[in-house]
C-alpha positions as CSV (number, residue, x, y, z in Angstrom):
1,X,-11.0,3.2,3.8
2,X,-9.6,4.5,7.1
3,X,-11.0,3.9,10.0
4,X,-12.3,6.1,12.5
5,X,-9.4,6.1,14.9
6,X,-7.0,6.4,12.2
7,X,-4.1,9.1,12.0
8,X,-5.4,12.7,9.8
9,X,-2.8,12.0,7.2
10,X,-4.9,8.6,6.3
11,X,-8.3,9.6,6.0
12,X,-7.0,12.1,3.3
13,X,-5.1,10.0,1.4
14,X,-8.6,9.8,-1.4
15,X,-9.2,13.6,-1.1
16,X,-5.2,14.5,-1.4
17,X,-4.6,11.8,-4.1
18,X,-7.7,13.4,-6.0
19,X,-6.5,17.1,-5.7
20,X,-3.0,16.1,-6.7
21,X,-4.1,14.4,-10.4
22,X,-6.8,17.1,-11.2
23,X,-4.4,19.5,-10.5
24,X,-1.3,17.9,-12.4
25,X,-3.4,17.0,-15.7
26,X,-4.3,20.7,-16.0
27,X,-0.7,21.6,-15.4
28,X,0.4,19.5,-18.3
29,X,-2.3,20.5,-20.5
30,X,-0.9,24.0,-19.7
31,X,2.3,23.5,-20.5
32,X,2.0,21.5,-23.5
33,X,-0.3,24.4,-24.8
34,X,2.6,26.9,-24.1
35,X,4.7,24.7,-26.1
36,X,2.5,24.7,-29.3
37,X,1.9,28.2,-28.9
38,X,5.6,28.8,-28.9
39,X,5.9,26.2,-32.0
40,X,3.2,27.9,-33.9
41,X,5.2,31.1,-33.5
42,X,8.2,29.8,-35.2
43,X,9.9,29.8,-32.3
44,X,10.9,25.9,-32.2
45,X,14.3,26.5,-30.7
46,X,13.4,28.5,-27.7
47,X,13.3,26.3,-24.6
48,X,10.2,26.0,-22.6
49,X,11.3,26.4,-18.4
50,X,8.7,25.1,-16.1
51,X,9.0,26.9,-12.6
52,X,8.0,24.3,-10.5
53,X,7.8,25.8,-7.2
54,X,7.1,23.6,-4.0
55,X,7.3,24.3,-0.5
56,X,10.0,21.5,0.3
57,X,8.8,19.8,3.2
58,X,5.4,18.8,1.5
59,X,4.9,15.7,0.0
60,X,2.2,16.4,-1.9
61,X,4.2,18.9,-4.0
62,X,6.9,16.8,-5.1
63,X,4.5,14.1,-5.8
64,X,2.9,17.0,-8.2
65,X,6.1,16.7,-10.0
66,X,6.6,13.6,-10.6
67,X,3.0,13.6,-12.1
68,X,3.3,16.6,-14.1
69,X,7.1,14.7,-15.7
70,X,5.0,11.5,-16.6
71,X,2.8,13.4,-18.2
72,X,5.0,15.6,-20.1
73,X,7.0,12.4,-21.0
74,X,4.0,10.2,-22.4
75,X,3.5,13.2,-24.9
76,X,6.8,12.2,-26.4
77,X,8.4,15.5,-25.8
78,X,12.1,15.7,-25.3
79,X,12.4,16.6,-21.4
80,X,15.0,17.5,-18.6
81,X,15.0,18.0,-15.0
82,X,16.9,20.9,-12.7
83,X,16.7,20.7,-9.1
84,X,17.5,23.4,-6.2
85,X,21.0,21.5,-5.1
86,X,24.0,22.4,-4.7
87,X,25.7,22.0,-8.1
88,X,29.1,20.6,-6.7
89,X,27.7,17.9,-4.5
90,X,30.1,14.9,-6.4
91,X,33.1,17.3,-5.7
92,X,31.4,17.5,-1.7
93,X,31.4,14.0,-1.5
94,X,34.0,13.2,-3.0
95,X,35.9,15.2,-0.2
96,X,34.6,13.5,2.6
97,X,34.2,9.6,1.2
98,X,38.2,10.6,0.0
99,X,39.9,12.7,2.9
100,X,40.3,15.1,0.9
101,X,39.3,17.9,-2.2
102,X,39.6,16.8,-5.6
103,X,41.8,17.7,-7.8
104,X,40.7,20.1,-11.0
105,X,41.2,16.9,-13.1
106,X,39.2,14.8,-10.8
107,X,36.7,17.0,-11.0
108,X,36.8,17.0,-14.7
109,X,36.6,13.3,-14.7
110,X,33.4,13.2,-12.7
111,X,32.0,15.9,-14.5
112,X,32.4,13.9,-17.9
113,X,30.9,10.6,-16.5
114,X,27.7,12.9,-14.9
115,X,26.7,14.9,-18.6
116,X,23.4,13.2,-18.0
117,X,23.0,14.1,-14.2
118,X,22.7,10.4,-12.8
119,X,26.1,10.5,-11.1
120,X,24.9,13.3,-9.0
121,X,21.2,11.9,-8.8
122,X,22.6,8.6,-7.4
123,X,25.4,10.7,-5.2
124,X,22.8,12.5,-3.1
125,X,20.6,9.3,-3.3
126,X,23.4,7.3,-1.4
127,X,24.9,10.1,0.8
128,X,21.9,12.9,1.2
129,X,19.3,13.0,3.9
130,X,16.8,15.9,4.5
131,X,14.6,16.9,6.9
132,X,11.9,17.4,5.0
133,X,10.1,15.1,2.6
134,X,13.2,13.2,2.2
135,X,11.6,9.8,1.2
136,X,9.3,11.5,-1.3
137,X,12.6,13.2,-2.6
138,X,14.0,10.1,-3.0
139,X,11.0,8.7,-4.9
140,X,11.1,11.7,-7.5
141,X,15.1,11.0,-8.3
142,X,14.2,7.6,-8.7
143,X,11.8,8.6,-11.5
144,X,14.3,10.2,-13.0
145,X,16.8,7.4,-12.9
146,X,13.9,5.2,-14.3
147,X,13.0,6.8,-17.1
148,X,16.6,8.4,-18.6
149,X,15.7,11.4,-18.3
150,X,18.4,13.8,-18.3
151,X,18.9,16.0,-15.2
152,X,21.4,18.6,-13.0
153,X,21.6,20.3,-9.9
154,X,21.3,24.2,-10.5
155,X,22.0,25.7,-7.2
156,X,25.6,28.0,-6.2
157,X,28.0,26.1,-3.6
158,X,26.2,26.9,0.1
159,X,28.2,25.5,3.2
160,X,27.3,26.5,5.9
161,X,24.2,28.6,4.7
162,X,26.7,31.0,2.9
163,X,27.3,31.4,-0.8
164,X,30.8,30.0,-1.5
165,X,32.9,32.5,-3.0
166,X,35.8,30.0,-3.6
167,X,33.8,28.2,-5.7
168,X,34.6,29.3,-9.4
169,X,31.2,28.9,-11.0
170,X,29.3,30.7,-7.7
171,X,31.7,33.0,-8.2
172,X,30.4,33.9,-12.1
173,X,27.2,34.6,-10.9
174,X,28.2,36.6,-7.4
175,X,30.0,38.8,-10.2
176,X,27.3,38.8,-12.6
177,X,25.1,40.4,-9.9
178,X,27.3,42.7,-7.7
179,X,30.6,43.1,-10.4
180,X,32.8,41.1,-8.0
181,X,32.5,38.1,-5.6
182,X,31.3,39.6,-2.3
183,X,31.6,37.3,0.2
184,X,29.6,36.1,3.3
185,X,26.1,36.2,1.4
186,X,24.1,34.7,3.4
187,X,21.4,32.3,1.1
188,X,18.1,33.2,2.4
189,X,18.6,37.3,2.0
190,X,17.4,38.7,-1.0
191,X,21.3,39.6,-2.5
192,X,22.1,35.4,-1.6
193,X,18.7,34.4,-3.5
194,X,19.2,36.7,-6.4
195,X,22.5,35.2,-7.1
196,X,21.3,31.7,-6.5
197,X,18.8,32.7,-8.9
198,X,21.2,33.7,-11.3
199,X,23.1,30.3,-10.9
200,X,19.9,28.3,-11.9
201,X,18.8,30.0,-14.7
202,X,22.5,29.6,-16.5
203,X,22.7,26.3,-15.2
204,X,19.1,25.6,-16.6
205,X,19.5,26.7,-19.7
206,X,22.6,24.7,-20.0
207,X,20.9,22.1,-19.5
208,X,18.2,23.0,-22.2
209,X,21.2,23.2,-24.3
210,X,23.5,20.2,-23.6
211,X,20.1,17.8,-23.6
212,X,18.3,19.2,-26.2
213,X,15.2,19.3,-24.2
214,X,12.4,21.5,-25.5
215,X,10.8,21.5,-22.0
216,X,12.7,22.0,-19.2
217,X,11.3,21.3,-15.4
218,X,13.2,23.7,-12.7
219,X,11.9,22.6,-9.0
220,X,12.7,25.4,-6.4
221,X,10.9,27.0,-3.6
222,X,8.0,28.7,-4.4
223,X,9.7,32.2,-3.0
224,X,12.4,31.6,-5.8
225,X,9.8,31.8,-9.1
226,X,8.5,35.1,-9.0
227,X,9.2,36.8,-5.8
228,X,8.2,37.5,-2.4
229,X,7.4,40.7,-0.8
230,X,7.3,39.3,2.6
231,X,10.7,38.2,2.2
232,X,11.8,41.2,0.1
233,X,12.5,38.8,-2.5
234,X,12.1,41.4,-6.1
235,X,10.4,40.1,-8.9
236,X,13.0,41.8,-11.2
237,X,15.6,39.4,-9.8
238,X,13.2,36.1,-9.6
239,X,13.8,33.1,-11.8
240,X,11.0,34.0,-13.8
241,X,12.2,37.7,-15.0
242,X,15.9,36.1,-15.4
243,X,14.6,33.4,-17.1
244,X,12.9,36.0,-19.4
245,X,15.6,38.4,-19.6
246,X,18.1,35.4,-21.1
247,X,15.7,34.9,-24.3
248,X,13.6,31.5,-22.4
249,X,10.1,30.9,-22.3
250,X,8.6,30.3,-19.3
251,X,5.8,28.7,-17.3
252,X,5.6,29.9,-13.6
253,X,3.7,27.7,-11.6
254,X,3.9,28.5,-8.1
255,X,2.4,26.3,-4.9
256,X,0.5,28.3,-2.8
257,X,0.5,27.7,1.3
258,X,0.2,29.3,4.5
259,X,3.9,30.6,3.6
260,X,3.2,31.8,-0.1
261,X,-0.3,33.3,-1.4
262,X,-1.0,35.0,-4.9
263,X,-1.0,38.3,-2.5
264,X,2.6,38.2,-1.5
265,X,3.9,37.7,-4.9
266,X,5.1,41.4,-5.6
267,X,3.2,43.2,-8.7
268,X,4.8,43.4,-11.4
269,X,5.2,42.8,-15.5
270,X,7.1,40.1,-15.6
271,X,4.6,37.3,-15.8
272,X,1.5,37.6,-18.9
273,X,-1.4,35.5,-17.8
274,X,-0.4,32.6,-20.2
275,X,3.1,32.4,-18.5
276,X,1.7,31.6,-15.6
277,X,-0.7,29.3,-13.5
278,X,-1.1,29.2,-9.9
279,X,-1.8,26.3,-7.8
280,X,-3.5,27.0,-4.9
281,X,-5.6,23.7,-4.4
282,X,-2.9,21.0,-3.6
283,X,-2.8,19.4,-0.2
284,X,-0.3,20.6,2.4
285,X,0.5,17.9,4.7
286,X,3.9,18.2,6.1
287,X,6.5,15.3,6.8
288,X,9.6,16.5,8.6
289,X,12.5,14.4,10.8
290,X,15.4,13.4,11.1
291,X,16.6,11.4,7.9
292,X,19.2,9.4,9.9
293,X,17.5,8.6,13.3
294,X,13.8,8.8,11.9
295,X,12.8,10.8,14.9
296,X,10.5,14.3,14.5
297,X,12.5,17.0,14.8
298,X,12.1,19.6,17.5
299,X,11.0,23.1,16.2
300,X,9.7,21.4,13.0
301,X,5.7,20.7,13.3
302,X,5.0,17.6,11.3
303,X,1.7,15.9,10.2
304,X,4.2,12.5,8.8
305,X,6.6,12.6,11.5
306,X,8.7,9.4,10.2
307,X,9.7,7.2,7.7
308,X,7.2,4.7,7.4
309,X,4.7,7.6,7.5
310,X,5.9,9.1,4.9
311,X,6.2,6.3,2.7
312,X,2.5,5.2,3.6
313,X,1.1,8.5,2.0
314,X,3.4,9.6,-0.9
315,X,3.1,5.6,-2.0
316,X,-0.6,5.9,-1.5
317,X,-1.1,9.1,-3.3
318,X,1.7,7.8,-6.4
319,X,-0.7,4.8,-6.9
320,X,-3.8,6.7,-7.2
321,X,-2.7,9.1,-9.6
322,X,-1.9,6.2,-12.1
323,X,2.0,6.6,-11.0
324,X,1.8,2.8,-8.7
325,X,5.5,1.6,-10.5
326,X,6.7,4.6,-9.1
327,X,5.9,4.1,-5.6
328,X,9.2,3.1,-2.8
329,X,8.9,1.3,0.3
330,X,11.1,1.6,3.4
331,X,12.9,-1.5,2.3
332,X,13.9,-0.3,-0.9
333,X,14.8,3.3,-0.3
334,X,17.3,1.6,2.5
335,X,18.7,-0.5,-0.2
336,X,19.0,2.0,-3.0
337,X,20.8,3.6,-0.7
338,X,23.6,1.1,0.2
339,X,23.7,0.5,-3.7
340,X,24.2,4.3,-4.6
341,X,26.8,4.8,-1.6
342,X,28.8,1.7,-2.8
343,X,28.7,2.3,-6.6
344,X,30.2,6.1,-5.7
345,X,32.4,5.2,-3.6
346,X,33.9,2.9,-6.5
347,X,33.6,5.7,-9.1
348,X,35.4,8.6,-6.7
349,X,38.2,5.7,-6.4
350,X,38.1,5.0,-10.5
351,X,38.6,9.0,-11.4
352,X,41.3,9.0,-8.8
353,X,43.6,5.9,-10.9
354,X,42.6,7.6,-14.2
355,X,44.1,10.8,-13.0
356,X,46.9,9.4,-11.5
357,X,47.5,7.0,-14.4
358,X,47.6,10.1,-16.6
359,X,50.8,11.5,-18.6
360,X,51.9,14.6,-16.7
361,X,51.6,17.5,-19.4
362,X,55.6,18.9,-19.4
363,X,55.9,22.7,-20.2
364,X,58.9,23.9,-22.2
């Protein structure tokens, strides 16, 4: 019980905790309806794509996922994971723990040794900080680590805020969308998050394919599932109508906040009423600063404005939702960490002797 001087964020750990499991078993029960409903159909081969939305910097959200996971897990069906990340981030890395990019081969070779997703898990474990949420990030990858299950990074190469368009597979879906690769697509307009849209939804249901998963989890900002009209973000190019459009299934299951309400998702046909359910009752405390000095970061308001703030909460709010092995203290994100950074660092130097230990290929 908190005490009467103690910080907001503690005196709503019960209340949070609370909102987070009622709403996550009803999410499952949801989904796993919309499974047996498409079963029942006949139509056993269709994947199932959860639209996890989330508003990134709150905890509470991500701690929704991991809930909803374990309990689409304990059902015993087949599952797999997509995140909103850049899907290139070994080749990134591999670029600046190696001086330099990787060859097509090298990229080949990490690509083989990552079919499951825990090369890249573990890559943006070691080398990836965010200003937002970033422990309770850490906490959900590790869950996924934990418990096999298979996973991938869906998003379009993005340096610099701008959609890559030297990066072959952005490339497929900037042409997919305007017929060539336009270039200097900025990611948050509505023409940058159409094509990103366009990336996750292939690279989704490659997933679906390559894992066999009958349900598939796809966490994104809430703005990406079925639109925005305050942003100008169409519902005929969300992930939900795309997702549709490509033969899926789908659950949409938006987070509502101060930044996303049911009125500002644009009207449309897309979504029946048992392909959706929105959330409106989770809590929205916000933890933002910076990964690497844990200080708050100016121009970000911040309930968990550190580390061992955020920690504190999502561990509190993991434990009461029946999810306690889950939890991640300060001490072992740090050493997770130094693991995942040193076991990378070994595996970019492995692919480069394979490659180089490799027959050239002579051409008569």
């Amino acid at each position: 019980m908190a005490g009467k001087n103690a910080p907001v964020w503690q005196k709503r750990i019960e209340t949070d905790a609370a909102q987070v499991l009622n709403s996550s078993t009803k999410a499952v029960k949801a989904i796993l309806e919309r499974r047996a409903e498409l079963d029942r159909k006949g139509n056993h081969d269709i994947p199932l794509v959860v639209l996890a939305g989330e508003f990134h910097s709150i905890p509470s959200h991500t701690i929704h996922h991991v809930a909803v996971l374990n309990g689409l897990k304990n059902s015993g069906k087949k599952i797999a994971f997509g995140y909103e990340e850049e899907h290139n981030l070994l080749a990134q890395k591999f670029t600046k723990e190696m001086g330099r990019d990787p060859s097509l081969e090298e990229i080949s070779a990490l690509n083989k040794r990552d079919i499951t997703g825990t090369l890249s898990l573990k890559t943006n474990l070691g080398f990836c900080g965010y200003y937002g949420a970033d422990h309770t990030r850490a906490a959900l990858f590790r869950f996924l680590l934990r418990h096999n299950i298979k996973s991938c990074f869906t998003d379009v190469s993005r340096p610099d805020s701008v959609l890559d368009a030297s990066d072959p597979s952005t490339v497929e879906s900037l042409r997919a969308c305007f017929k060539h690769a336009v270039s200097d697509i900025d990611v948050e307009s509505p023409e940058g998050v159409r094509v990103r849209n366009h990336h996750m939804v292939a690279a989704s249901l490659d997933l679906a394919r390559n894992s066999g998963a009958r349900i598939v989890m796809l966490s994104c900002g809430d703005t990406h599932v079925a639109g925005s009209m305050q942003l100008d973000f169409s519902a005929r190019h969300s992930l939900a109508a795309q997702f549709k459009h490509r033969g899926a299934a789908v659950m949409a299951m938006p987070i509502f906040t101060k930044y996303l309400s049911e009125d500002d998702i644009p009207p449309s046909r897309v979504l029946t009423s048992k392909e959706r359910l929105y959330i409106s009752e989770l809590p929205r405390m916000v933890a933002a600063y910076d990964p690497d000095s844990d200080k708050p970061v100016r121009g970000r308001p911040a309930t968990l404005r550190n580390r061992v703030d955020e920690a504190t909460y999502t561990n509190a709010l993991l434990a009461r939702c029946g999810l306690k092995k889950e939890t991640l203290s300060v001490g072992e994100y740090k050493k997770q960490q130094a693991q995942f950074k040193n076991e990378m660092r070994g595996i970019f130097k492995e692919c480069e002797k394979i490659v180089a230990k490799a027959p050239a290929i002579v051409l008569t």
